[in-house]
N, C-alpha and C positions, 0 to 999 in steps of 0.2 A: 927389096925393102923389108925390113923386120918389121914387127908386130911393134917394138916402140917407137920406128920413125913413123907408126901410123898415127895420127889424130883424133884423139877419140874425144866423141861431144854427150852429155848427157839427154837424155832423148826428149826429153821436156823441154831441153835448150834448143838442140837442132828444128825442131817446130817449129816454137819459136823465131828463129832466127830466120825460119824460111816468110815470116809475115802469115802464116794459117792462122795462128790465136797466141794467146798470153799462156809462159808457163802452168800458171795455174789451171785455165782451163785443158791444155793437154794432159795432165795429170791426171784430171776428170776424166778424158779419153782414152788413156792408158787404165783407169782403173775398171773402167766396161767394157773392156777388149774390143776399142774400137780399133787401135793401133796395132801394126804390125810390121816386122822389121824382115827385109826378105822371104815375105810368106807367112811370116809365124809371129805368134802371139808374146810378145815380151811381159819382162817381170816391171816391175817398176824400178828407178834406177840403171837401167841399163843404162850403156854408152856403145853410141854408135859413129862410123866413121862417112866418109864421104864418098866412097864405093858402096856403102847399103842401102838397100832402098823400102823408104818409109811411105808406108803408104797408110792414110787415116779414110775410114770405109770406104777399103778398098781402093782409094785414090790416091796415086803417088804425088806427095808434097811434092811443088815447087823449089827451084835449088834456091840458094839463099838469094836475097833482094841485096841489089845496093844499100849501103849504109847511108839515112838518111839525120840531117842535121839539121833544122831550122831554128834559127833566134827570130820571137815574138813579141813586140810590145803589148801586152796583154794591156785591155784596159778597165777602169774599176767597172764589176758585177759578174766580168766572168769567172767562172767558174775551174779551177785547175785539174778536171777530173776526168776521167776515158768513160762516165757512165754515161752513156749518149740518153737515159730515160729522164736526165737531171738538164733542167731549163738552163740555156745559158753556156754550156758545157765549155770547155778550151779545145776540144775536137771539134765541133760544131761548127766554131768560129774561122778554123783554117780551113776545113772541108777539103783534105789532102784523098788522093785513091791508095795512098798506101795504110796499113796499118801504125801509126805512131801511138807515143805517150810522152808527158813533160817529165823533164827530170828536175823534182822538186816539187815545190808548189807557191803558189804567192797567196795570200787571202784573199777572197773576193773584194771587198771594198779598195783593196792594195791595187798598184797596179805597175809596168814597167816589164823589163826582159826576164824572159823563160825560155830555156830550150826544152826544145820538145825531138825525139827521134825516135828509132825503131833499134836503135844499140842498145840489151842492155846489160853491155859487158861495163861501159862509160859509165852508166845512172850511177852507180854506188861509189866509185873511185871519184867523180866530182863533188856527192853528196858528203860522204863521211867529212866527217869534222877534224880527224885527225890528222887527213890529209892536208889542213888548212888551206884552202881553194879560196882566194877573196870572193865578197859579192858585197857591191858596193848601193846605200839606197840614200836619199833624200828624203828626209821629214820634217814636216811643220805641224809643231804644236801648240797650244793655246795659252803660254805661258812665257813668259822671257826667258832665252836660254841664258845661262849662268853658267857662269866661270866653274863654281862647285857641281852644278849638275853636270858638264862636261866628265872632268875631271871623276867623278863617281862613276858617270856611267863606262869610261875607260877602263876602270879598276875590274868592272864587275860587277853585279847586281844578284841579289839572291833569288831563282822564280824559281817553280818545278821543282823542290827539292835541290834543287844543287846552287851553281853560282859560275854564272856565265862569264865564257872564257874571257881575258883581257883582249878591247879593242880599238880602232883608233875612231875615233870623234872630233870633228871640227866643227868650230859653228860657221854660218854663211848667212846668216840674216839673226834680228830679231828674234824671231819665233820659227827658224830654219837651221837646223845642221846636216852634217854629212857623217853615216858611220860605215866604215867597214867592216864586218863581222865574216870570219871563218866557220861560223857552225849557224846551226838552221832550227835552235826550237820552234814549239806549238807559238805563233804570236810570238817571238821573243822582244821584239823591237818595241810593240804595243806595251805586252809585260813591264818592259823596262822601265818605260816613260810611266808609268802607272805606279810602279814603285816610289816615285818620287814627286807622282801627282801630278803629272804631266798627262793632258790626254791627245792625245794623236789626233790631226784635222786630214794630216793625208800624208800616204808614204809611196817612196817612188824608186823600185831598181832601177838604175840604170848601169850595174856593168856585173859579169860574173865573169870573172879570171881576165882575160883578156879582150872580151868582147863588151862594144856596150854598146847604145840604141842609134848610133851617130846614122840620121838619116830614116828613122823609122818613127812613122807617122802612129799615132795612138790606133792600135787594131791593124798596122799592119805584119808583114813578118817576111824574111828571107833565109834560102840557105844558105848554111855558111859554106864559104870559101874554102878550096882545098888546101891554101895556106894557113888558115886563121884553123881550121882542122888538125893541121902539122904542129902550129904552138900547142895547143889543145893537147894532142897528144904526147907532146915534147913532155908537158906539165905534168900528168896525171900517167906517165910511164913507171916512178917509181910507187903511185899511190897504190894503197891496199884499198882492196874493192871487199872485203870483209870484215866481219864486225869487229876484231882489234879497232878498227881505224877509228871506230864510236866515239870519240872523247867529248861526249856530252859537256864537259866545264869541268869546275875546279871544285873541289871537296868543300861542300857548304858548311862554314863556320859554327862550334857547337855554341849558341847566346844560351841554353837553359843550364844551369846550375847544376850541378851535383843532383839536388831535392828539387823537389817541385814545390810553391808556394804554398800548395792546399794539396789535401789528400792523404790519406792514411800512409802515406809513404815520405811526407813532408820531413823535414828536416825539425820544424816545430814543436811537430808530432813523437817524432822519436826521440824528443829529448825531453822529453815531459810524460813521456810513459815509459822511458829507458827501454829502448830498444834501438837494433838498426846499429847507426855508429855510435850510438850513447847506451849500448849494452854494458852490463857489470863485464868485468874481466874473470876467466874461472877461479885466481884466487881472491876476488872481492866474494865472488858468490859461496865461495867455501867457506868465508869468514863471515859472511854477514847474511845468514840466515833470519827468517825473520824471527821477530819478536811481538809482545804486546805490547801499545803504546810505543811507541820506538824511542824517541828523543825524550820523552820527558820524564816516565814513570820508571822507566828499565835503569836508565842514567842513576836518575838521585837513589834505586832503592842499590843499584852497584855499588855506587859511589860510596853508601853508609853501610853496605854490606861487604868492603875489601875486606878489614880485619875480620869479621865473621867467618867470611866463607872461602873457604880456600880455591874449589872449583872455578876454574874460568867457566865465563857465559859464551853465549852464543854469540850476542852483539859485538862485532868489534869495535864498536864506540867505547863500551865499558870495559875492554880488553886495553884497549893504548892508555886509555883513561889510571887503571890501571898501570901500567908499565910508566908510563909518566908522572906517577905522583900528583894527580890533580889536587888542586886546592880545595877544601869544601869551609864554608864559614858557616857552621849549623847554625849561629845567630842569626843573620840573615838569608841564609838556605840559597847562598849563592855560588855557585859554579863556575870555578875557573878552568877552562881548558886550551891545554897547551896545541892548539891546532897546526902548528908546525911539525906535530907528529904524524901528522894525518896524512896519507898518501890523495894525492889530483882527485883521483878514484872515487876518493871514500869522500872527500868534500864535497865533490861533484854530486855525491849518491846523496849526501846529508842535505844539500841546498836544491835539489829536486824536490825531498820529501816536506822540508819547510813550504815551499812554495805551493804544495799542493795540500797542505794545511791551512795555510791562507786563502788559498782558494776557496776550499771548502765554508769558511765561516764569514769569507766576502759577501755581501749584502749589494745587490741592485743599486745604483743611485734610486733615487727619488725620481719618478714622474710626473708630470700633470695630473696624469689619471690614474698613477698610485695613488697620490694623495690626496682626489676627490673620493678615492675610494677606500683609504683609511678614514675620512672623516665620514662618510656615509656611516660606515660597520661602526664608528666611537656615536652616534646619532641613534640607533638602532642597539646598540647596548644601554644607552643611557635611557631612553624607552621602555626597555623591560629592566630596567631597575627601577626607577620613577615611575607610580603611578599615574596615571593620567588625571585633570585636575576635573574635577563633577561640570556638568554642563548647567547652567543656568535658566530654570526657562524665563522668561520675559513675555512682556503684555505688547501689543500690536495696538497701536494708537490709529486712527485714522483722521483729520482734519479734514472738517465742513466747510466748504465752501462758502 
């Protein structure tokens, strides 16, 4: 036999797999040299075959255990977790002599079928999403299901950052449906229903791939069958047990805009302080340098200063002005220009700067308590402009009884 028809297992796994403790905690034992592989001290990562012999202080592991399989109707409060110091726990509840764990989990308040084993080559090829592995639940919420809620929550719903994969939804009562879902967020199903205002009164697996609770009393559990094992593994033969297989959902839709409504970066913002995507272009900015008074003083003194002065200005307003032959009526001191000459640019730059002139000599509406407080200050000038009028003294009469 060559060295590659040997089987080599990673040593964290072979532990494992013998039911001593969870990779993880081998890890731990490998990294304080409690572990040894034929005598000797290993690195971390090693792989080892099934003629070496492991032995954890000192004591040669056990060869692998049977693979063990049980489906549980878990019921609402327990708990889906291996920490036996947590009340409640889903080990607790089966009190098996082998070491297990579920693959998966169901919420506490949830409740319905969980497998639970000691495989955990299976755990991740079932889990992944990508694999699409049905698991099928029952929920009743506190709202009438609707044709439109169906129909949305099939499409896809947005939680978690993304937007959960398309699934199948029927209704079955009132305020009961049926969903299938291939993937397993935080809450997804609660999520869902909450998205659209629905609040969940109770939810219920009953089937993942192939198995479902038929015969199984609330809290009870059996192992499965070597047949119902053979579909099982029929299924999950070509599934990746790696994080490829992750497919969390579907690329969540971008709803915000280009700009954000407020904020120095708003679209509002940068079009009223010309910046951003309402920057000058470099040749506006090469032509329109600034000036004093911009629109109104530079204009009319260009405008009577063409024939004078030969030199172009700076402004390109009195430049095209210029080049166009504006109209000037000195009678009336009125300006005609041909703004068809004007490039997008330069109107755009010219109707910023109007508007932010306007601004500037825009006046508050009037309030209540502006204008009790204009008339106070007009009451209090007229005070110290009017002297005040002399006081009169007067006589104090008394009547006798």
């Amino acid at each position: 036999m060559t060295q590659q028809d040997i089987k080599l297992t990673r040593l964290n796994k072979y532990i494992s797999d013998t039911g001593y403790c969870s990779r993880r905690e081998a890890d731990r034992l490998i990294e304080q040299g409690r572990v040894t592989i034929n005598g000797k001290i290993p690195e971390m990562g090693t792989k080892v075959s099934d003629d070496d012999v492991v032995s954890v202080n000192g004591k040669p592991v056990k060869e692998k255990q049977k693979r063990i399989y049980i489906a549980l109707n878990k019921p609402a409060g327990i708990t889906c977790t291996t920490e036996r110091h947590i009340q409640g726990n889903v080990i607790d509840l089966i009190d098996y002599n082998t070491r297990i764990f579920p693959i998966g989990r169901l919420d506490k308040p949830s409740e319905g079928l969980i497998f639970l084993t000691n495989d955990g080559d299976i755990v991740n090829k079932i889990l992944r999403a990508g694999n699409a592995h049905e698991k099928e639940y029952m929920v009743k919420v506190d709202s009438t299901v609707t044709d439109r809620f169906l129909k949305d929550m099939a499409r896809g719903v947005p939680i978690l950052d993304t937007v959960t994969k398309p699934c199948k939804v029927t209704r079955e009562g009132r305020f009961e449906f049926k969903i299938i879902l291939t993937q397993g967020l935080n809450q997804q199903i609660r999520r869902m229903c909450e998205h659209f205002g629905f609040q969940v009164k109770s939810l219920t697996r009953t089937r993942i791939m192939n198995i479902d609770m038929q015969g199984l009393k609330t809290g009870d559990w059996r192992l499965l069958t070597d047949k119902e094992m053979a579909e099982i593994n029929s299924m999950v033969e070509s599934s990746s047990s790696t994080e490829e297989a992750s497919d969390y959902g579907q690329e969540k839709p971008k709803t915000k805009s280009q700009h954000s409504k407020r904020g120095v970066n708003s679209a509002a913002r940068q079009k009223r302080f010309g910046y951003g995507d309402y920057a000058a272009t470099p040749g506006q900015v090469e032509s329109d340098a600034p000036a004093t008074d911009f629109w109104s003083d530079n204009q009319q003194e260009a405008s009577t200063s063409v024939d004078e002065q030969g030199d172009s200005t700076t402004n390109f307003w009195t430049e095209n002005a210029k080049a166009n032959a504006s109209v000037i009526e000195e009678s009336n001191h009125v300006v005609e220009d041909n703004s068809a000459s004007f490039s997008d640019e330069q109107i755009a730059s010219r109707a910023r700067f109007e508007s932010a002139q306007k601004r500037k000599s825009h006046k508050k509406p009037a309030t209540r308590f502006s204008i009790i407080a204009d008339r106070e200050k007009a009451k209090l000038a007229n005070a110290k402009s009017e002297p005040a009028a002399p006081r009169v003294k007067g006589t104090l009469t008394l009547k006798k009884k």
